[in-house]
LUMTORLUM-880881 format. One line per field, with one value per residue (C-alpha): x, y, z; residue number from 1; residue in three letters. Coordinates in nm, 3 decimals. Example, Ala and Ser with C-alpha at 12.3 -4.5 7.8 and 13.67 -1.06 7.14 Angstrom:
2
X: 1.230,1.367
Y: -0.450,-0.106
Z: 0.780,0.714
k: 1,2
r: ALA,SER
//
This chain:
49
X: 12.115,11.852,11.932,11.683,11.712,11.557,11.357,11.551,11.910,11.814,11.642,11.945,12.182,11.960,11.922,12.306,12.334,12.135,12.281,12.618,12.474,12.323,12.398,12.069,11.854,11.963,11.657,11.406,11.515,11.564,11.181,11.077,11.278,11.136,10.757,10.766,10.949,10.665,10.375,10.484,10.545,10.156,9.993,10.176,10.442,10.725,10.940,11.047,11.218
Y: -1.463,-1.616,-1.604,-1.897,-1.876,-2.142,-2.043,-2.278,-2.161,-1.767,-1.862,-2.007,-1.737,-1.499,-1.670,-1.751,-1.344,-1.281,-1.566,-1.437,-1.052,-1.194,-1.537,-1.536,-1.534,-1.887,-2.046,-1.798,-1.833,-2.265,-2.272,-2.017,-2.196,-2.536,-2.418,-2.312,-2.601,-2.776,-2.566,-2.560,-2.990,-2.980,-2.753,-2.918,-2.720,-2.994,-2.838,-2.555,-2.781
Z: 2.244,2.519,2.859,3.042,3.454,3.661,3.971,4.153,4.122,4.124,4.488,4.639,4.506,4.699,5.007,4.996,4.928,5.249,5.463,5.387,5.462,5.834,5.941,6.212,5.860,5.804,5.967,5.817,5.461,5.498,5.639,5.362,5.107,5.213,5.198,4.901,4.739,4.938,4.765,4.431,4.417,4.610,4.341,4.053,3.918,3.978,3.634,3.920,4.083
k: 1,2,3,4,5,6,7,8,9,10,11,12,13,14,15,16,17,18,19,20,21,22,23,24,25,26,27,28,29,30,31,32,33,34,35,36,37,38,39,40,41,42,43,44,45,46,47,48,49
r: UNK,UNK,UNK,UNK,UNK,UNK,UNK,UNK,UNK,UNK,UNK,UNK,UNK,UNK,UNK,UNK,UNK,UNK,UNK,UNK,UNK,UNK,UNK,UNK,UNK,UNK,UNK,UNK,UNK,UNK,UNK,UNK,UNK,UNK,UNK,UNK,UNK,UNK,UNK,UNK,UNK,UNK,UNK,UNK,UNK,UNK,UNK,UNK,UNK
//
């Protein structure tokens, strides 16, 4: 049995994890969240999104 996880979804269960743990993170982890969507569709690797 294979278990395949997408960057994606594993990234926003965290954040949601931390948002939930300290609302004031919300900001911080959007902006994080955002640049490095950002980066990885500059540099090419689009199938992480």
């Amino acid at each position: 049995m294979n278990l395949h996880l997408s960057l994606t979804p594993l990234v926003s269960l965290i954040a949601g994890i931390l948002i939930l743990i300290a609302p004031r993170l919300l900001n911080f982890i959007v902006a994080i969240y955002l640049i490095f969507i950002g980066v990885m569709g500059l540099v090419g690797h689009g199938k992480f999104i």
